[in-house]
C-alpha positions in Angstrom: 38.1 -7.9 8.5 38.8 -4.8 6.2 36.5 -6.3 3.9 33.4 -6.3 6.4 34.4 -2.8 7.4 33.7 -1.5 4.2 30.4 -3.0 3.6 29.5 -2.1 6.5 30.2 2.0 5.4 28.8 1.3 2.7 25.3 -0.4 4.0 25.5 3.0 6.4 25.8 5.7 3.6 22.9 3.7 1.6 20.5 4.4 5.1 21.7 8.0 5.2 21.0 8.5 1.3 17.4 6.7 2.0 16.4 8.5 4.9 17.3 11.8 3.3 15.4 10.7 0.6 12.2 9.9 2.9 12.6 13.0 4.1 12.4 14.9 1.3 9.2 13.5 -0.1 7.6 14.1 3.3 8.8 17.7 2.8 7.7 18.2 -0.5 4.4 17.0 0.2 4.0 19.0 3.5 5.1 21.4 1.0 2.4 20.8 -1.4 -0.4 20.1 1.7 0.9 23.7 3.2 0.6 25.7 -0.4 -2.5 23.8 -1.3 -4.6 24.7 1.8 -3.3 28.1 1.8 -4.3 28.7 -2.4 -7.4 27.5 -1.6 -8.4 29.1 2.0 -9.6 32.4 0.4 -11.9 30.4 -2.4 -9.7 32.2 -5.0 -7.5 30.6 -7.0 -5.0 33.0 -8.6 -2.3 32.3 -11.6 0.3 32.7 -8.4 -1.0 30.1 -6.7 -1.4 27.3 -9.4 2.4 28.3 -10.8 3.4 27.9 -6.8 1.7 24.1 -6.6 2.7 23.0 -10.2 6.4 23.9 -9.2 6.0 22.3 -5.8 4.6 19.3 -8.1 7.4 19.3 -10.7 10.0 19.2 -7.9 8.0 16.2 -5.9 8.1 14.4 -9.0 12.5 15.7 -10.1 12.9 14.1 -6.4 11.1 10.8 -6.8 13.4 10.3 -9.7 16.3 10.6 -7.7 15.5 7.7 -5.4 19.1 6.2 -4.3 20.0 3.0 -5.5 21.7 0.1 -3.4 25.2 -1.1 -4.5 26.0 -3.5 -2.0 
């Protein structure tokens, strides 16, 4: 019985760790959408703008590396 209790915690934390994963790559890419139509509203891209969406970028990609892995 203990046994199945802790798998079961442990199948619980993996869904926690994925679904805050999903939902950091839907915020990073709102992110990007949301900097990306504003850099590009005015016509004018500045050196502001492209730093602002290659760090968004970097930080997409630092976050896709983190993906969790499954240990049960």
């Amino acid at each position: 019985m203990k046994n199945r209790h802790s798998s079961d915690s442990k199948q619980f934390v993996g869904n926690i760790k994925n679904g805050i994963w999903v939902f950091g790559i839907s915020s990073w890419l709102f992110g990007i959408t949301d900097r990306s139509i504003a850099s590009f509203s005015d016509g004018y891209l500045s050196a502001m703008d492209l730093t602002q969406l290659f760090t968004a970028g970097i930080f997409l990609v630092a976050w896709l590396f983190l993906k969790p892995t499954s240990r049960v």
